[in-house]
ChimeraX commands (.cxc) that place a marker at each C-alpha (Angstrom):
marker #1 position 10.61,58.93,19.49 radius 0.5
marker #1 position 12.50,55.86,17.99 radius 0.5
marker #1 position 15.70,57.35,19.75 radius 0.5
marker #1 position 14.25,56.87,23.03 radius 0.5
marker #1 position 13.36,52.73,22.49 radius 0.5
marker #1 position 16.59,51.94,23.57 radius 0.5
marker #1 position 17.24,49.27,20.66 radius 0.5
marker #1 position 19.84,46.59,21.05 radius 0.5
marker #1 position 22.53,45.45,18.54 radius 0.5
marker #1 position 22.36,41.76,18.71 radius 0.5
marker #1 position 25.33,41.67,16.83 radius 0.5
marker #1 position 27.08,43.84,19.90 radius 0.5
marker #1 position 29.29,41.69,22.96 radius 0.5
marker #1 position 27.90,43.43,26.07 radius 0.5
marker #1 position 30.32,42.11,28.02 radius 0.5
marker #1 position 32.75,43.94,26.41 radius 0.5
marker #1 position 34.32,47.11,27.34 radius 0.5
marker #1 position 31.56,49.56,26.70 radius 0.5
marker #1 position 29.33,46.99,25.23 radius 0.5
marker #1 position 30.41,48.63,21.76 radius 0.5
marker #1 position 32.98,45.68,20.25 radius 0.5
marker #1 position 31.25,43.76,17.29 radius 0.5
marker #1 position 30.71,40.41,17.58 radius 0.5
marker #1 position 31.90,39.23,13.98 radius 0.5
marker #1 position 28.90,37.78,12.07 radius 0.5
marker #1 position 29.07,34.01,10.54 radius 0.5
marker #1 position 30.43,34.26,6.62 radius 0.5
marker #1 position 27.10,33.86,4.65 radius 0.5
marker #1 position 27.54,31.19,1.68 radius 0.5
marker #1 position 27.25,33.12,-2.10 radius 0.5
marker #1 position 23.79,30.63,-2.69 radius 0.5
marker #1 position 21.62,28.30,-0.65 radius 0.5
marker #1 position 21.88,25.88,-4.12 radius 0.5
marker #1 position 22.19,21.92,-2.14 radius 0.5
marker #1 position 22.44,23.72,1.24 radius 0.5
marker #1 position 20.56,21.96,4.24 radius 0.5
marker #1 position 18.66,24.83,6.31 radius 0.5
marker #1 position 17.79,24.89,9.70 radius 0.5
marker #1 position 14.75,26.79,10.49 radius 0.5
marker #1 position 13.84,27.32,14.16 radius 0.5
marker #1 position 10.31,27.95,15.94 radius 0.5
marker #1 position 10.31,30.43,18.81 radius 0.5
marker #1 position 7.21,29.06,19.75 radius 0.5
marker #1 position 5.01,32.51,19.14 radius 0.5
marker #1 position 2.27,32.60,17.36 radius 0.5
marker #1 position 2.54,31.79,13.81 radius 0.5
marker #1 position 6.00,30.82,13.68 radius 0.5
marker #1 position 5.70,27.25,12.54 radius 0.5
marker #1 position 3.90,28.23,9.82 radius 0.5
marker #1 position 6.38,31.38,8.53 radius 0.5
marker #1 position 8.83,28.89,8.67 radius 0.5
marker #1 position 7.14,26.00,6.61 radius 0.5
marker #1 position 6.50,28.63,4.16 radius 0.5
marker #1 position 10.20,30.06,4.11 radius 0.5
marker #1 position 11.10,26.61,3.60 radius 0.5
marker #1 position 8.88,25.41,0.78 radius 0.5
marker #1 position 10.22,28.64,-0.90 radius 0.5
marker #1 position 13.43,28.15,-0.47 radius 0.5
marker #1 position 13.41,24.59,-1.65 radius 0.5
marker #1 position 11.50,25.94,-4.91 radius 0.5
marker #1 position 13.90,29.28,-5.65 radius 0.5
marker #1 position 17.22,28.61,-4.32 radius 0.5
marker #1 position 17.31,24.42,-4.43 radius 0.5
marker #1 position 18.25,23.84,-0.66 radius 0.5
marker #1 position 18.84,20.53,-0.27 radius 0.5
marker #1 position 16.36,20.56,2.63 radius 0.5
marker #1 position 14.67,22.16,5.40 radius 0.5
marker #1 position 14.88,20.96,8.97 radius 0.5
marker #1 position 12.48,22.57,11.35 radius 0.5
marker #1 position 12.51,22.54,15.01 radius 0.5
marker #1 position 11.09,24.29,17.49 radius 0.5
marker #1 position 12.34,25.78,21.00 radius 0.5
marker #1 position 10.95,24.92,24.35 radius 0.5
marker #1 position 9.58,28.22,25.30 radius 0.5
marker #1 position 10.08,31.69,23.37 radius 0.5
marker #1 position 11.49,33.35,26.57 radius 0.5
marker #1 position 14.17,30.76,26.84 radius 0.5
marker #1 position 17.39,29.87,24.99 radius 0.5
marker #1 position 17.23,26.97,22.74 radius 0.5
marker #1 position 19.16,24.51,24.33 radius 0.5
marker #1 position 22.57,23.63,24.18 radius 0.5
marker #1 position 21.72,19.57,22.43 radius 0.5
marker #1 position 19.63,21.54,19.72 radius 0.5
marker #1 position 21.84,24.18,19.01 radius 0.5
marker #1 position 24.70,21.35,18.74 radius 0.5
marker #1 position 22.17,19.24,16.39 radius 0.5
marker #1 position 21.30,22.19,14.18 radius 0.5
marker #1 position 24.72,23.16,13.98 radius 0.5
marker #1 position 26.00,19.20,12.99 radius 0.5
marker #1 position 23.43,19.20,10.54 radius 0.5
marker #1 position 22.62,22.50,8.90 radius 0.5
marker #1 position 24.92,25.33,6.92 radius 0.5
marker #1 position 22.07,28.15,7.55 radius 0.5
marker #1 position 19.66,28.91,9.88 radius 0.5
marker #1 position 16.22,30.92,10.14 radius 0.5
marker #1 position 14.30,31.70,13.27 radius 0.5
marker #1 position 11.04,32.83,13.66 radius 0.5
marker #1 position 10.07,36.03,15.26 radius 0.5
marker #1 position 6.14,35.23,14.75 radius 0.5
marker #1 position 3.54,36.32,17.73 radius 0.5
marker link #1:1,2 radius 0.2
marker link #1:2,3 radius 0.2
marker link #1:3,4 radius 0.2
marker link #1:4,5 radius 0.2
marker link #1:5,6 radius 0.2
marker link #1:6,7 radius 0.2
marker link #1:7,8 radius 0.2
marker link #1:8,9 radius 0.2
marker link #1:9,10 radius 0.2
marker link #1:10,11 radius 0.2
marker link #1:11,12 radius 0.2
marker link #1:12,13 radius 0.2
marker link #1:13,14 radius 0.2
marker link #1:14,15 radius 0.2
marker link #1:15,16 radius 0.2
marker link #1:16,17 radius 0.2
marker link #1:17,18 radius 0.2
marker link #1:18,19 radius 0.2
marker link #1:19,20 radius 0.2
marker link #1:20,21 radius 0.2
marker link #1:21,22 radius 0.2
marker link #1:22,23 radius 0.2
marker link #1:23,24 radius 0.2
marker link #1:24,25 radius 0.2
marker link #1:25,26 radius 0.2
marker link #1:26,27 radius 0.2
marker link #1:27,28 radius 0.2
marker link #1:28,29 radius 0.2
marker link #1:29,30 radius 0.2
marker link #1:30,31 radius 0.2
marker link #1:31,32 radius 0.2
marker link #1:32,33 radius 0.2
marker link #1:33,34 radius 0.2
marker link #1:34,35 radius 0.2
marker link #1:35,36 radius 0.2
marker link #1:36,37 radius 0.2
marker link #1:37,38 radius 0.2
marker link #1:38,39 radius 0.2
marker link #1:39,40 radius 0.2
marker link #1:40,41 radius 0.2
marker link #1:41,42 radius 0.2
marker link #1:42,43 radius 0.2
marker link #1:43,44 radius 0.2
marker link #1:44,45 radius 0.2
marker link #1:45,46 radius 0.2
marker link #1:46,47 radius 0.2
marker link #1:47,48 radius 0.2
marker link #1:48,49 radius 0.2
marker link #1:49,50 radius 0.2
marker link #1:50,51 radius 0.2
marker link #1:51,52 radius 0.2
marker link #1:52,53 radius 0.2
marker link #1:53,54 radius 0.2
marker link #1:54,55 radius 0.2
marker link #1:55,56 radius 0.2
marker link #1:56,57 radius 0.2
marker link #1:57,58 radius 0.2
marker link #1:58,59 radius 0.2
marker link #1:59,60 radius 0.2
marker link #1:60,61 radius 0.2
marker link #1:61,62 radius 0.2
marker link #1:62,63 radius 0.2
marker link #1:63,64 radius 0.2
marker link #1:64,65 radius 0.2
marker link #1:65,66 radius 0.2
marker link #1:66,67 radius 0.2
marker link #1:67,68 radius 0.2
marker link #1:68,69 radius 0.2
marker link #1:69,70 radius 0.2
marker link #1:70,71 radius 0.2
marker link #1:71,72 radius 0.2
marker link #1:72,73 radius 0.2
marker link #1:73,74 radius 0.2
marker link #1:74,75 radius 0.2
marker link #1:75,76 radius 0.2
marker link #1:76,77 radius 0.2
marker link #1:77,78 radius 0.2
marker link #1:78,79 radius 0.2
marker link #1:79,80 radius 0.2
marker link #1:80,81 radius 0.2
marker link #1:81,82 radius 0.2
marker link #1:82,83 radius 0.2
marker link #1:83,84 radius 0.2
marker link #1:84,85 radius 0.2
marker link #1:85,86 radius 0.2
marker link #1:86,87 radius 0.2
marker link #1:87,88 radius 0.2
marker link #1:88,89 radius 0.2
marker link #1:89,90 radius 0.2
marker link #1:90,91 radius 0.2
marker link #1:91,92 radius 0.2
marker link #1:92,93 radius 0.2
marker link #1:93,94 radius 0.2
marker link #1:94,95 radius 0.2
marker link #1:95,96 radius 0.2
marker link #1:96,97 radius 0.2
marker link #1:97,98 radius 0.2
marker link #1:98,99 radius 0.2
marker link #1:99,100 radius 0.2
view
C-alpha cells in the first residue's frame, strides 16, 4: 500500500520538533517573462536532456531571458556549496532533474 512507502515531505524541517514544522517555500514570481532560469542535472539518466528541453520551452512560451544549465557532481551528493551560490547570484528560478 502507498501508506506503507513511508514518503517524505521535502518541504518538512526534520530537525524540528517532531519533524512536522514547514519549512516556508521560496515566493514563486507571477511569470517567468525576462526571468534567467537555472536548470540543474542530477546526473541520472536523461536529465540533461529533460532539462534542455524544459528550457527551449520555456524560452519559446514564457520568454525567460535564458536558461543556464549545470550539472551536479554525482546524483547521490549535494550540489555544492560554490554552485548553489552561482545559481543563486545568477538565476530567479530553478529546475532540477529527477531523470534515471
Amino acid at each position: 500500500m502507498a501508506t506503507d512507502l513511508g514518503f517524505i515531505d521535502p518541504t518538512e524541517d526534520p530537525t524540528a520538533s517532531g519533524g512536522r514544522e514547514k519549512v516556508a517555500m521560496a515566493p514563486r514570481p507571477m511569470n517567468l517573462a525576462g526571468k534567467v532560469v537555472a536548470l540543474l542535472d542530477n546526473t541520472k539518466e536523461q536529465g540533461e536532456l529533460i532539462l534542455q528541453t524544459i528550457g527551449d520551452a520555456l524560452r519559446e512560451r514564457h520568454g525567460i531571458a535564458r536558461a543556464i544549465l549545470r550539472r551536479k557532481d554525482h546524483y547521490s551528493k549535494p550540489a555544492p556549496d560554490e554552485l548553489i551560490d552561482e545559481l543563486a547570484r545568477e538565476a530567479q528560478v530553478a529546475v532540477v532533474a529527477l531523470g534515471g
